[in-house]
C-alpha positions in Angstrom: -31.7 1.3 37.1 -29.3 0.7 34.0 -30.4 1.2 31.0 -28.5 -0.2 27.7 -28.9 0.6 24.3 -28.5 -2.4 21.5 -27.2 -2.2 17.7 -30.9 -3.0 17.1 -32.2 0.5 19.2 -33.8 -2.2 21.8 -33.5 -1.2 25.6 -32.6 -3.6 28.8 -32.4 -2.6 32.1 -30.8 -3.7 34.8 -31.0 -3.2 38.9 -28.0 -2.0 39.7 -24.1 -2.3 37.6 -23.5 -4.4 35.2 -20.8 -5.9 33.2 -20.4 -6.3 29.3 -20.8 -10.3 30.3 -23.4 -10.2 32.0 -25.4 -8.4 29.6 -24.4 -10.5 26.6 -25.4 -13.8 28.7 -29.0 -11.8 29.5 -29.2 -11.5 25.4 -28.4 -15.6 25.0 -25.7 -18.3 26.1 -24.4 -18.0 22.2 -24.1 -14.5 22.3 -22.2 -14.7 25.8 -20.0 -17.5 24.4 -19.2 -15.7 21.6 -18.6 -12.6 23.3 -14.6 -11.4 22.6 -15.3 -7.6 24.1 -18.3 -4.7 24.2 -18.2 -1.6 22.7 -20.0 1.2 24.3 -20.6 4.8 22.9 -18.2 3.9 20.3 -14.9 2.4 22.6 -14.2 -0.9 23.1 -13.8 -2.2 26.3 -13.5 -5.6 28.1 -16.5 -8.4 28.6 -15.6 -7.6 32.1 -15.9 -3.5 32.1 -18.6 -2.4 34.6 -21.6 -0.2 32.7 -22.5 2.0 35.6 -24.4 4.6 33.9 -27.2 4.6 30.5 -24.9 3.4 27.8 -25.3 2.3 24.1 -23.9 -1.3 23.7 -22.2 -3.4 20.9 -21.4 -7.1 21.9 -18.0 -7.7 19.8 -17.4 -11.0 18.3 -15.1 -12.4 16.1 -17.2 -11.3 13.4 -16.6 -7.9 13.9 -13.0 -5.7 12.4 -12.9 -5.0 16.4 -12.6 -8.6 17.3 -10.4 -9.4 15.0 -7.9 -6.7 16.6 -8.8 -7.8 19.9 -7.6 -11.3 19.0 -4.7 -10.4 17.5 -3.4 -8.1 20.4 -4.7 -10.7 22.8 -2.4 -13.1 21.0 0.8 -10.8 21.1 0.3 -11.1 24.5 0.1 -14.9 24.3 3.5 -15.2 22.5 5.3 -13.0 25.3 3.6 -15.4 28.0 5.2 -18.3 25.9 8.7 -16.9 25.6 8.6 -15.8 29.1 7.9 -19.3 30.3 10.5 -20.5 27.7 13.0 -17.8 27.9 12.6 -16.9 31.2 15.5 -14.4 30.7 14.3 -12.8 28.3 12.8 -9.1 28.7 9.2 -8.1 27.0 9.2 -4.7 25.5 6.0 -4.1 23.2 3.9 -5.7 21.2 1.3 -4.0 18.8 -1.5 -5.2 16.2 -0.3 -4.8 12.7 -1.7 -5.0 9.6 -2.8 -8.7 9.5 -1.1 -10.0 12.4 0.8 -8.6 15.3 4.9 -8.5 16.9 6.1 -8.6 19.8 9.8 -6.8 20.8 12.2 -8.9 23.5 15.3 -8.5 24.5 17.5 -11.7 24.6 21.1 -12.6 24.7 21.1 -14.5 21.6 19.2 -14.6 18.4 15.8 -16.6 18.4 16.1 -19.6 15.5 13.3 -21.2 13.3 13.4 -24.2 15.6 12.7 -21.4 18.9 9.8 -20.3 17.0 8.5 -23.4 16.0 9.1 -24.3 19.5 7.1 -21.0 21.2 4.0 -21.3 18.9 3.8 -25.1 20.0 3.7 -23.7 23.3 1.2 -20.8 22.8 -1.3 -23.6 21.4 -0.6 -25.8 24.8 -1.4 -22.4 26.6 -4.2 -21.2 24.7 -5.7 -24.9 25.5 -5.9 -24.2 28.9 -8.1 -21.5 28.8 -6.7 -19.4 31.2 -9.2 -16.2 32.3 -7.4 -12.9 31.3 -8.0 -10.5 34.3 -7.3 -6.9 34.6 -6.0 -4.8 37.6 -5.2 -1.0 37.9 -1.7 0.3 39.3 -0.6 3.7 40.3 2.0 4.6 38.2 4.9 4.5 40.6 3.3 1.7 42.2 3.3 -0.3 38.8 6.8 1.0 38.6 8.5 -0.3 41.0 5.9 -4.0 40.3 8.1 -4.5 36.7 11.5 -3.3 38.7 10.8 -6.3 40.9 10.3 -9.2 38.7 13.4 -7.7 36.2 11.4 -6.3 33.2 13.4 -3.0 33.5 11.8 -1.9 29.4 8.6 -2.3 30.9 9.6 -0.2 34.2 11.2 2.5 31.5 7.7 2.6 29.6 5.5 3.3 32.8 8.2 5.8 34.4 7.2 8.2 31.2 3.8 8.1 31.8 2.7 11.8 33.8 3.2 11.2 37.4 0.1 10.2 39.4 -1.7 8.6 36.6 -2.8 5.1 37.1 -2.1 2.2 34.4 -3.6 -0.8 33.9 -1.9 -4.5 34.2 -3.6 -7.5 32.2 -2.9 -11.4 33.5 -3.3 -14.8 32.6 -1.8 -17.2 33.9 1.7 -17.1 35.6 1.9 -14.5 32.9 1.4 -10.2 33.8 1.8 -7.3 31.2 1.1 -3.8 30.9 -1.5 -3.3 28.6 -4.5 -0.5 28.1 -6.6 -3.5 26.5 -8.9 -4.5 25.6 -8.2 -8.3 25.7 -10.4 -11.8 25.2 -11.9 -12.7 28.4 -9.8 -16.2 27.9 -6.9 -17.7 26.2 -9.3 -20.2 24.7 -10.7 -17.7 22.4 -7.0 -17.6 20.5 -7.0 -20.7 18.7 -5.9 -19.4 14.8 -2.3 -18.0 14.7 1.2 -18.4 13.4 4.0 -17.0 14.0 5.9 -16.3 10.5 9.3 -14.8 11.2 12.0 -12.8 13.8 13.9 -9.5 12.8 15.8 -6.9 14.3 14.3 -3.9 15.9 16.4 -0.6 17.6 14.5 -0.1 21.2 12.5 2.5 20.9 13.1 2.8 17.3 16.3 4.6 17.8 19.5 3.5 16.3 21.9 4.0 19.6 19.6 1.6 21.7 19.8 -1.9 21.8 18.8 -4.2 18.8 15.9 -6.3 20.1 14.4 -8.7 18.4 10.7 -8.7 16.7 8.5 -11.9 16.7 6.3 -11.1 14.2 3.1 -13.0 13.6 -0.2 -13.5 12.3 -3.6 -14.5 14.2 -7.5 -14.9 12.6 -10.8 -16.3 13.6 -11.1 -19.6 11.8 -8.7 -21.8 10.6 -10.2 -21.4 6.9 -9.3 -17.8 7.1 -5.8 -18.3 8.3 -4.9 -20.8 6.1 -6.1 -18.4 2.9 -3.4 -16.0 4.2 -0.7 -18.2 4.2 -1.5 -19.5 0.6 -1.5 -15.8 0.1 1.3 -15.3 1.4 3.2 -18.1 -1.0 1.4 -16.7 -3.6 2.6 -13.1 -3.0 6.4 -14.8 -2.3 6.4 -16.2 -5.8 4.8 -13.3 -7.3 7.5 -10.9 -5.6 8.5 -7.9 -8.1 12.0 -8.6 -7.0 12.7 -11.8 -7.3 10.7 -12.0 -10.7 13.0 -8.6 -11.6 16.1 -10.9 -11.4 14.5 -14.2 -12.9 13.5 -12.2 -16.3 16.6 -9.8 -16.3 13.8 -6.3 -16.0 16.1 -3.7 -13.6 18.4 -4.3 -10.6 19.1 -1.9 -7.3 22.7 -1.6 -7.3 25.2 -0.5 -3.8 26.6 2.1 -5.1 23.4 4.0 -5.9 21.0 3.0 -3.1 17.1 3.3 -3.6 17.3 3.9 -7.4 16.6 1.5 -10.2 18.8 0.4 -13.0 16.7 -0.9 -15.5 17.5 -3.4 -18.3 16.6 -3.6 -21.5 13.4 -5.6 -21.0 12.3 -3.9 -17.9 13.0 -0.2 -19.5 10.6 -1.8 -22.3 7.8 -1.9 -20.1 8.5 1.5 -18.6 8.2 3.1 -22.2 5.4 0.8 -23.2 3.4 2.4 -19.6 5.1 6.3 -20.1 3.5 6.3 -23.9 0.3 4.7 -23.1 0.6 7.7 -19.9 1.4 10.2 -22.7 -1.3 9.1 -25.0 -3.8 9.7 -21.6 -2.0 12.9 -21.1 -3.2 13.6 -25.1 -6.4 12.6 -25.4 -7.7 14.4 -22.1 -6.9 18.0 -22.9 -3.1 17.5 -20.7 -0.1 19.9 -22.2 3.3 17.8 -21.3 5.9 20.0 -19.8 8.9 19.2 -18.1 10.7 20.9 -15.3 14.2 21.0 -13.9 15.7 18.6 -11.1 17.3 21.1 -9.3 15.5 24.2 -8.0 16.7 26.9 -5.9 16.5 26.5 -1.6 14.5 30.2 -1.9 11.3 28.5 -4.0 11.4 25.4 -1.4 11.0 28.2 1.4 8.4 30.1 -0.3 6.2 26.8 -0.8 7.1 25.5 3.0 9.0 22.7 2.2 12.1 23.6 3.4 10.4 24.1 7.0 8.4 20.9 6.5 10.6 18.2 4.8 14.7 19.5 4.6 15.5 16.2 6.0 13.9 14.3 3.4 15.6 16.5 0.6 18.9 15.9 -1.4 20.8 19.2 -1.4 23.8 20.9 -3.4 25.8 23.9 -3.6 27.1 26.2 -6.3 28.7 29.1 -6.5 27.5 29.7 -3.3 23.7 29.0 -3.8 22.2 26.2 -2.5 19.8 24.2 -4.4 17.6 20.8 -4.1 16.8 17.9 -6.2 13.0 18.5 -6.2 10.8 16.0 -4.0 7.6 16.9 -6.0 6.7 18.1 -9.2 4.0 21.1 -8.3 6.5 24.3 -7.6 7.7 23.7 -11.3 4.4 23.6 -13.0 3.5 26.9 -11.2 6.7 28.6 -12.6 5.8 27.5 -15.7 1.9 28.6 -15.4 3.3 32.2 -14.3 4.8 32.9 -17.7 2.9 35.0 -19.6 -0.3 36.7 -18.3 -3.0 33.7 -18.2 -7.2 34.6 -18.7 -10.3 33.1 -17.1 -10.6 31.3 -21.0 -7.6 29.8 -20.7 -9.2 27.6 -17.2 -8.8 24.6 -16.2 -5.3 24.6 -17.8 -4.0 20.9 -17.2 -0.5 20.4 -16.8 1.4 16.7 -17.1 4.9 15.6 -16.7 6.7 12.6 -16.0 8.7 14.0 -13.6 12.0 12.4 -12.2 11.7 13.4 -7.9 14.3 12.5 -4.7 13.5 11.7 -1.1 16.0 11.0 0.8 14.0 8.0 2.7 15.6 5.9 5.2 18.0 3.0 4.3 15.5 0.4 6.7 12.3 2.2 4.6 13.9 1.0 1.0 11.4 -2.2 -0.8 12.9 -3.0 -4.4 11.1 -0.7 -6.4 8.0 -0.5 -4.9 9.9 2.3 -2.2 12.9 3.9 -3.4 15.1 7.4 -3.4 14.7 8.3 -6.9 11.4 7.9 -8.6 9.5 9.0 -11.9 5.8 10.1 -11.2 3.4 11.0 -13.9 2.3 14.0 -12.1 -0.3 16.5 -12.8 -1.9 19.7 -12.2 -4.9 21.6 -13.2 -5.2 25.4 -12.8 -9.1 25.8 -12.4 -11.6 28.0 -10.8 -13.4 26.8 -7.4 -16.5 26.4 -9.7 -14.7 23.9 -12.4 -13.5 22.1 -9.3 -16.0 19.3 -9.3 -16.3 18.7 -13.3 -12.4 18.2 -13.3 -12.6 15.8 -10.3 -16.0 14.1 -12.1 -13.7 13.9 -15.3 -10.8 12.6 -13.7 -12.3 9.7 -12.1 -14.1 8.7 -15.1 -10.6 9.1 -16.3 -8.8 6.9 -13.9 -10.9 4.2 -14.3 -10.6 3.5 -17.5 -6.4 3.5 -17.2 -7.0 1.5 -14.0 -8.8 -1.1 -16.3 -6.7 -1.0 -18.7 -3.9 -2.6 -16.7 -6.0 -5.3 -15.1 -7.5 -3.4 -12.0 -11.4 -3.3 -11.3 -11.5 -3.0 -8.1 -11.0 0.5 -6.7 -11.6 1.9 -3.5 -12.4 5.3 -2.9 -11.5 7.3 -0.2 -12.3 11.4 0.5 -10.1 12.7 3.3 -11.2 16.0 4.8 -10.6 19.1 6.9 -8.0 18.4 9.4 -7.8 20.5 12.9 -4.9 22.1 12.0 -5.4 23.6 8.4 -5.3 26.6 6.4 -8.6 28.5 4.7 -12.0 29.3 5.7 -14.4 27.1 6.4 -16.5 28.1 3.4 -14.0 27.3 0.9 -13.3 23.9 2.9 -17.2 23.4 2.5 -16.9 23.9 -1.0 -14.0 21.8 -1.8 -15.3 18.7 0.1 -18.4 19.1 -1.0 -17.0 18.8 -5.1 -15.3 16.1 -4.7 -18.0 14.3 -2.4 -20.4 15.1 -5.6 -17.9 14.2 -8.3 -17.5 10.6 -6.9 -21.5 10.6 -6.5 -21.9 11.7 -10.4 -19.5 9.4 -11.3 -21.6 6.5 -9.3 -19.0 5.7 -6.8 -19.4 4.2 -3.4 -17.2 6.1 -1.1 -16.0 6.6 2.6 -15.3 9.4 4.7 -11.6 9.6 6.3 -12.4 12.4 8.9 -9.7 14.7 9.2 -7.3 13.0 7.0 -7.4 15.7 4.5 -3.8 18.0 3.9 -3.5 21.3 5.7 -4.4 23.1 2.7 -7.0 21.6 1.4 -9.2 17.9 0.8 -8.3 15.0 -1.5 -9.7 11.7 -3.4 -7.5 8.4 -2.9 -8.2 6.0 -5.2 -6.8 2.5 -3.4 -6.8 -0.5 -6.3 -6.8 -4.0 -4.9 -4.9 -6.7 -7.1 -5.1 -10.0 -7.9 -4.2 -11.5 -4.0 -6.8 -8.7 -2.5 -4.2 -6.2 -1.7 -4.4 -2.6 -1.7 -2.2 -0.3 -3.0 -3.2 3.5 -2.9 -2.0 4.9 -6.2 -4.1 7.7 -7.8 -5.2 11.4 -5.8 -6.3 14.0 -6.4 -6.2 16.7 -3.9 -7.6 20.6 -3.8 -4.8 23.0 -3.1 -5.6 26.8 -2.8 -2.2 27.8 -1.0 0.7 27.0 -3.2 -0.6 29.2 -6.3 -0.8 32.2 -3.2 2.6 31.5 -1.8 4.5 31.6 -5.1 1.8 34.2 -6.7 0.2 32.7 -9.5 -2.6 34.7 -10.7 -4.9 35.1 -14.1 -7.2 37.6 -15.6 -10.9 37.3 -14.3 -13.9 37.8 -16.7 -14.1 41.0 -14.8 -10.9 42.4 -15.7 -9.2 41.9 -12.6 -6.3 39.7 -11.1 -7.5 36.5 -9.5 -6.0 33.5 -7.9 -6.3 29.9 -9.1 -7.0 26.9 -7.2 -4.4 24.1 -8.5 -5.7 20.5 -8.0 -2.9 18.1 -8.1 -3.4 14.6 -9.5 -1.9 11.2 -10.2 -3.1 8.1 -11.6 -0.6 5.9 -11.3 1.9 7.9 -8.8 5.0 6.6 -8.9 6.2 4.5 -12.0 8.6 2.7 -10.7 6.0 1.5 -7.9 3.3 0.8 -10.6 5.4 -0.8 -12.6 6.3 -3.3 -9.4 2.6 -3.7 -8.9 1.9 -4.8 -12.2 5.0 -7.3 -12.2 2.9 -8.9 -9.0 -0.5 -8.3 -10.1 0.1 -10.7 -13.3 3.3 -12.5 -11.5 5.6 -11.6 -14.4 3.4 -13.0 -17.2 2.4 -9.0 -18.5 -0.3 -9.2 -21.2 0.5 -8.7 -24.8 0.6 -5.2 -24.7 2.7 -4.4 -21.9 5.1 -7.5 -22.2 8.8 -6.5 -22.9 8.9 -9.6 -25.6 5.9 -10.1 -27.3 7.0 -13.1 -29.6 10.3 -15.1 -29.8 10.8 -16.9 -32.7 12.6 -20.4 -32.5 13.5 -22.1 -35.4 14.3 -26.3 -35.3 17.3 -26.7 -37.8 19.6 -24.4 -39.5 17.4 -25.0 -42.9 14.6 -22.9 -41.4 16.8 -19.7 -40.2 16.5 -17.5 -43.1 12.7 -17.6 -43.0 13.1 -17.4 -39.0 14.6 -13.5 -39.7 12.0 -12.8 -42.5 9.4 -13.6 -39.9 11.1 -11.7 -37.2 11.9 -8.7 -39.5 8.0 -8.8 -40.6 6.4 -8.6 -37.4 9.6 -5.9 -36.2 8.4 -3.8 -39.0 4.7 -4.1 -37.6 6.0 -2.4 -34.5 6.0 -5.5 -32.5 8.7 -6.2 -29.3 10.5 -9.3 -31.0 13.2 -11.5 -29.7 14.7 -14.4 -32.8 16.2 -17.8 -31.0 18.5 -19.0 -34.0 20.7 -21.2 -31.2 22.0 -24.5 -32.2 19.8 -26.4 -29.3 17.1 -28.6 -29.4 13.7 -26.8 -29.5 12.2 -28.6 -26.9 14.9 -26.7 -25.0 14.4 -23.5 -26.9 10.7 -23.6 -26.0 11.1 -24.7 -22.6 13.8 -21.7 -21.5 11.6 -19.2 -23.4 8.4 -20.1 -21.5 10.3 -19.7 -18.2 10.3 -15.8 -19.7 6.4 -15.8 -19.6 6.1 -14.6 -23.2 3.0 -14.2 -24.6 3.6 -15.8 -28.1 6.6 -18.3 -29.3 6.6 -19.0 -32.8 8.2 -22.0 -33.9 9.6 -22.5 -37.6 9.9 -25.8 -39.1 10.7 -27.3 -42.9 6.9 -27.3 -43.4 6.1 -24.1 -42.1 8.2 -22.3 -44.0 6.7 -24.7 -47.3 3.6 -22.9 -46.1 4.5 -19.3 -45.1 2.9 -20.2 -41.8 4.1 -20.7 -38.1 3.4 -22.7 -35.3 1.8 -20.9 -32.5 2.4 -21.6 -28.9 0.6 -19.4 -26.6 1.6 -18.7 -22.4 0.6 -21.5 -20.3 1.9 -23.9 -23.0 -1.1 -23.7 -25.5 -0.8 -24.8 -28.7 -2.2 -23.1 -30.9 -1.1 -25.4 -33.9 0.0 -23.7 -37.6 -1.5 -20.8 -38.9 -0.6 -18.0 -41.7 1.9 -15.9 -40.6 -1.0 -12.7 -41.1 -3.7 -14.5 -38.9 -1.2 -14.5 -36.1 -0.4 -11.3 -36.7 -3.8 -10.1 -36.5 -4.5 -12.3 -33.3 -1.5 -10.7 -31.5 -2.9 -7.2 -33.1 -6.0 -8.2 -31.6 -4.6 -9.0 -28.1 -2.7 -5.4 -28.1 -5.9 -3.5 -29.0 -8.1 -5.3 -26.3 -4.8 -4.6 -23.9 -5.1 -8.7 -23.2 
């Protein structure tokens, strides 16, 4: 007898074998129906996988993270069965599950078009229509081999011939259509009924740069049509909302050829950097933080010390004088222990918290480069606390309370957090691991914060918090850490004066909220699609007047609410204001303040909010306590 395990700890047995199918049609016809793969003891397998001994069983459906992923590879496989009966010249290569779709890699002697595309998902729906059973068959390596050899697919033949000799690999087929696959798939093509295929790209074999350009089919597959078709509106949204194209459209920073993967900011966009460093710096201020500031280039011998030059060289910009080499530093935490060193520091003087906005280089690959979301040359407002292993979980408690409050601040309320832990290869005893995960575990706990476990995720030296923000479309973007590091104050010597009079090392915990500026700062841009509120915008209020009669009273207002410390642009242009106004709400200003013959009879203006509100006339001092009122409530 066969005994399985469900989800619900209820037991079946069976006589003799049986597959994942035939045990999901025992449970119901809907469940059987809706059966996409099983998972048993944790793997997931095909509806057609033999259970030959006791097992614990999960029926996937498309309910389930794991049926989703089976769907989506399922439907890479789809595409190449299209293309292949389409192209049949064309060679398959691989084709993985992404993040929210899938791609699939073929070589082809001349670039796919929009109207090919079009054309292949037409065909992938006639295919998927026909249901065709996916079946599964096992091939000696050679064996499978010399199978791909034959019918031309000479990547696929390349892929199996460095797989360990005598090893078996498995072959998936539907239809006229067979691929190498590990699985598992959908028991049919019917099952793949929401997908689209959303653009081609090119793509070295094998990712390497002196093998052939291939080109990627990328696409994107769900399981409803109401689920696909919010992605794609997301999609549009995120297109319009894109940090680069709204960088150019309101004149905030450009990324220039002659200085690849740095940003050259304008006047407006440098305004919102300083109006996010000082609001940083006031955070810095108010939370016991002493600003320092460290030097770009640091000698090869510290990068040595701290295992960096082992680690990362090829990801570090380097110089030469005088016959020393140096490096622009890649992170901020060799510095802060250089400074921490000077002078002899006392157990009284822990936690000491260091912050810097620190300018850092990584030499990242050309292909790797996104705007300024991922670039060479980046500002982060880095910190590092010097504590004792017992202060350890009220810094971590403090600085989540902490991050939350910046996080909502800028418009973000919905934060994810993650503790990574021990990995296999790591530093330390196990005690002192114990310790470290267990503070931050509790921090997140006192600071009443659902969390989840990344097992084994942790660094080598030691476990960390990622805090993961999701914006306005539902996307994540993992800004803020902080992570326990006991080796870098031991490999560069950092030491202070115990209570008992002798020489002991600190732990350093490194932490960022916002991580890289220049990232943040392209987050934000999307998260409010260029319309920043009051506080952060880069023009608070332009002020337009209608005739010449009014332009005086136009710079009195402009000066007044300059000397109030507000961002003020003045619009004194011979054009008609319905013009004026019109170009200046393409900026996404918060406030335009238009001046006419009776509002300056009345010392007032007339108040136009974003989104084309008007606001009508008010004294010149009410606005100016509204807008005050907007900055203080960071609306």
């Amino acid at each position: 007898m066969i005994q399985v395990t469900l989800p619900d700890g209820s037991k079946r047995e069976y006589p003799g074998p049986v597959t994942v199918a035939e045990v999901a049609a025992s449970i119901g016809p809907g469940l059987a129906k809706a059966a996409l793969a099983g998972k048993i003891d944790g793997k997931v397998v095909d509806t057609s996988f033999r259970i030959e001994t006791d097992s614990a069983l999960a029926i996937v459906t498309a309910k389930d993270t794991d049926g989703l992923d089976v769907i989506r590879h399922s439907t890479a496989h789809l595409l190449a069965y299209a293309v292949k009966e389409m192209f049949p010249d064309a060679q398959v290569t691989i084709g993985p599950v992404i993040e929210n779709g899938f791609y699939y890699d073929f070589s082809y002697k001349r670039p796919f078009t929009l109207e090919d595309l079009a054309a292949i998902e037409k065909r992938m729906s006639e295919l998927a229509a026909k249901d065709e059973p996916v079946t599964r068959r096992v091939l000696a390596r050679d064996e499978a081999v010399a199978y791909f050899k034959g019918i031309g697919e000479h990547y696929k033949a390349e892929i199996i011939a460095s797989i360990p000799a005598g090893q078996d690999v498995s072959l998936y087929r539907e239809g006229a259509f067979e691929d190498l696959c590990r699985g598992p798939h959908v028991p049919s093509t019917g099952k793949l009924r929401f997908f689209k295929l959303m653009k081609v790209a090119g793509a070295y074999w094998r990712g390497d740069h002196r093998n052939e350009m291939l080109q990627r089919i990328y696409g994107t597959a769900w399981t409803t049509k109401e689920e696909l078709a919010q992605y794609l509106t997301m999609l549009e949204e995120a297109e319009k909302r894109d940090h680069r194209k709204l960088g150019r459209e309101l004149d905030l920073f450009h990324i220039d050829e002659h200085s690849p993967g740095t940003v050259f900011w304008h006047p407006k966009g440098w305004s919102i950097w300083q109006a996010v460093e000082q609001y940083m710096r006031a955070v810095y201020r108010d939370n016991g933080y002493l600003e320092v500031k460290g030097p770009q280039l640091l000698d090869q011998s510290l990068w040595e010390k701290t295992g960096h030059w082992g680690k990362y060289r090829d990801n570090m910009f380097t110089t030469e004088s005088e016959k020393r080499d140096y490096a622009l530093k890649p992170m901020n935490c060799p510095g802060h222990i250089l400074i921490f060193k000077q002078g002899i520091k006392s157990y009284r003087d822990l936690p000491l918290r260091y912050g810097e906005f620190g300018q850092c280089h990584r030499n990242e690959p050309t292909g790797g480069l996104h705007g300024i979301m991922r670039v060479r040359g980046f500002t982060q407002d880095d910190g590092h606390i010097f504590c004792t292993e017992d202060q350890i979980l009220d810094e971590c408690a403090a600085f989540t309370t902490l991050l939350q409050n910046v996080y909502k601040d800028f418009g973000f309320d919905d934060i994810i957090y993650k503790v990574a832990t021990r990995p296999e290869a790591r530093i330390g005893t196990d005690e002192s691991w114990d310790k470290a995960e267990h503070a931050l575990m509790e921090s997140l706990r006192r600071s009443g914060c659902h969390f989840e476990v990344a097992v084994g995720e942790g660094a080598f030296y030691g476990p960390k918090i990622e805090y993961t923000l999701k914006d306005a479309l539902g996307r994540q973007w993992q800004c803020g850490t902080i992570q326990v590091d006991p080796n870098m104050t031991e490999l560069l010597d950092a030491q202070y004066v115990g209570e008992d009079s002798a020489r002991h090392r600190p732990l350093m915990l490194h932490r960022a909220i916002v991580g890289s500026m220049e990232r943040f700062i392209g987050i934000l841009i999307e998260q409010h699609a260029g319309a920043l509120p009051a506080w952060l915008a880069p023009v608070q209020v332009v002020v337009l007047n209608i005739t010449d009669s009014q332009a005086e009273y136009a710079r009195e207002v402009a000066k007044t609410l300059q000397n109030q410390g507000l961002r003020v642009e003045l619009d004194l242009r011979n054009e008609k204001i319905t013009y004026k106004i019109r170009e200046h709400s393409m900026q996404k200003l918060p406030y335009i303040l238009v001046l006419g013959d009776k509002e300056r009879a009345a010392g007032a203006v007339a108040v136009r909010a974003r989104g084309n509100k008007d606001l009508g006339a008010m004294p010149l001092a009410a606005f100016s306590e509204r807008i005050a009122q907007d900055i203080a409530n960071k609306l």
